[in-house]
N, C-alpha and C positions, 0 to 999 in steps of 0.2 A: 526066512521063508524059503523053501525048496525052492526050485528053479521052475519047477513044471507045476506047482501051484503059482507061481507068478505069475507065468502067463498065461493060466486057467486064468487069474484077476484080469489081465492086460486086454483078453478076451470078453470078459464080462462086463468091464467098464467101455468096449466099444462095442457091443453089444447095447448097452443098457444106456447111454448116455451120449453117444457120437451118431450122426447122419453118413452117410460115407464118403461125402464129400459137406465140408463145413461151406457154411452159405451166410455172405454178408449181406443184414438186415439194411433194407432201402428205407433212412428216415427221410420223412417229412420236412422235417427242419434239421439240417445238419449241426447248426449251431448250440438246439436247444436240449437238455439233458435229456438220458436216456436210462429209463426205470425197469428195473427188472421185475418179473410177476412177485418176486419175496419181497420187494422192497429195497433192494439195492438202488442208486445211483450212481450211472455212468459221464459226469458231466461233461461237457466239449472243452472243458480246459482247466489242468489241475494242478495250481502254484508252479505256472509258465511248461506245464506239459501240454503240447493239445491233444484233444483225439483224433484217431488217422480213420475209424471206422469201430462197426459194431457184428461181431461174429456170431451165428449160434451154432451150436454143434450136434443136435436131435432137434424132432419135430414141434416140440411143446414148448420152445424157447426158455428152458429150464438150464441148460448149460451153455453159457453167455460168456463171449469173452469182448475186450475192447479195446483197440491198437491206442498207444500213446507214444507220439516221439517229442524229443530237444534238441532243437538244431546245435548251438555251440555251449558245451560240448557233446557231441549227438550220444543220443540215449534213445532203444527203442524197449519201449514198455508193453508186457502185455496182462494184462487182468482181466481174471476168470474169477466168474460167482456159479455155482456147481451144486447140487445136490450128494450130501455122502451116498456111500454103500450101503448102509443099513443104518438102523438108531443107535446113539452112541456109539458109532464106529472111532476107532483108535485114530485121532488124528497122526500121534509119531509113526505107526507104522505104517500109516498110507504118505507118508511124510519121505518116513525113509524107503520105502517100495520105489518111489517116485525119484527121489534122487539117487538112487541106486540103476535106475531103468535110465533117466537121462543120461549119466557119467558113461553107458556101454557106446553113446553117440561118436563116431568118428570124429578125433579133435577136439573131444570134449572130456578136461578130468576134473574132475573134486577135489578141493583144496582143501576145506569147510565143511563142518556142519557145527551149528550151535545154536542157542533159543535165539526166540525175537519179541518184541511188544510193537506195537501199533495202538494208532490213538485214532477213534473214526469217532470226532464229535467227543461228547467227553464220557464213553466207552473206551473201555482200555480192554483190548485181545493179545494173548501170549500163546507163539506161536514157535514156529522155526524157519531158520533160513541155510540155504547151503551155496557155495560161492562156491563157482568154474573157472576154469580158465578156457579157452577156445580158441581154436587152430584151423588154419585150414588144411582138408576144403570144406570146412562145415561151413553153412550157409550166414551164420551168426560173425563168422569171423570179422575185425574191424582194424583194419590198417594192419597187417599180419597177427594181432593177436588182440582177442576179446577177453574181457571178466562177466560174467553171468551170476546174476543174485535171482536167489528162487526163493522166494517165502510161502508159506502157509498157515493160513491163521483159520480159527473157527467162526462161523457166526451165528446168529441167532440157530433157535431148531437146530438140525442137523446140515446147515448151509455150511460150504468154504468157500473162503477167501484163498486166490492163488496169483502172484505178482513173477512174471520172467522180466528179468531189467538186466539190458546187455547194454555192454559203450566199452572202447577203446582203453587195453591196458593202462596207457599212456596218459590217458585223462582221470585216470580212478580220481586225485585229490579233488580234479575238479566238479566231477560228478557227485560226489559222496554227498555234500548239501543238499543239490538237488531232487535227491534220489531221497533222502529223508522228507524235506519237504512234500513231495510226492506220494511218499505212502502214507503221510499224514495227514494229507488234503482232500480223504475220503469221510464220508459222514455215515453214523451206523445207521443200517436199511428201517424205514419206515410202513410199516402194517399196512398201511393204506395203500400204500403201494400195489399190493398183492391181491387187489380188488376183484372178486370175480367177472364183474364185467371190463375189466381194464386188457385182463388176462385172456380173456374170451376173444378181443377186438384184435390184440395182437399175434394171437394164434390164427384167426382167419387171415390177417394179414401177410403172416409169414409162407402161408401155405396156397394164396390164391394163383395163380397161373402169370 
């Protein structure tokens, strides 16, 4: 893709899908899981990740993301559930638009790219993953030097899945388990979920003063 239709894109997805300052959702119960209007689940703790918080990034709480760390060996996780660009929009190339846009980050290069599979419940999604490395002074940086795994997977309708997992060159072996565990300690989004009045309650919620 041209460079100046890139960031026509980079402009229309915050345009069309970011607030201009992202704003972390105040639960009720911090412990107890947290449902997206599609049906996703963001649970409070996932095969010994916990969640650190709950993000949204527009007003409709349609693009949702949700901190996850591990203290030894620390791992900070972050998962996004999103609406595409259009219907059947090209997963690979918002895939690679995507990690092509992160790797210009200061400190940050692209080692990787290649497919991925994930297992949410006994739904199997085939996606892709691209692996960084990171430097400082990016802010990701971990004991002078980070590894960063970026996935993206589809989901129901025209939903993605989007997983950032950073931790410590130095700990990859010991990470690598965890880090599986983790992306397969998700369960595939539930209809019910996406209740008009569930959706209703939590958009006045979001936006009241």
């Amino acid at each position: 893709m041209p460079r100046t239709a890139f960031i026509a894109l980079l402009g229309f997805l915050a345009t069309a899908y970011a607030a201009p300052e992202p704003t972390e959702i105040e639960l009720d119960d911090p412990h107890a899981a947290f449902i997206h209007p599609m049906g996703f689940v963001f649970p409070s703790e996932v095969n010994g990740m916990s969640r650190t918080g709950v993000t949204r990034y527009d007003d409709d709480g349609k693009n949702v993301s949700a901190g996850y760390n591990h203290s030894s060996p620390k791992i900070i996780a972050t998962v996004y559930v999103y609406p595409g660009l259009a219907p059947n929009s090209e997963l690979e190339s918002h895939f690679q638009q995507t990690a092509e846009y992160l790797a210009e980050a200061t400190g940050m290069k692209l080692l990787k790219i290649e497919k991925a599979a994930i297992a949410l419940g006994e739904k199997k999604r085939e996606g892709y993953r691209a692996l960084f490395s990171i430097g400082e002074p990016h802010r990701l940086a971990i004991k002078g030097e980070s590894l960063s795994e970026f996935y993206l997977f589809p989901l129901r309708e025209n939903w993605h899945l989007k997983f950032r997992i950073t931790y410590a060159a130095q700990d990859r072996e010991q990470a690598a388990p965890v880090i599986e565990k983790f992306l397969n300690g998700f369960a595939w989004p539930d209809k019910k979920g996406s209740s008009t009045k569930w959706v209703k309650t939590l958009i006045k919620k979001l936006l009241s003063p």
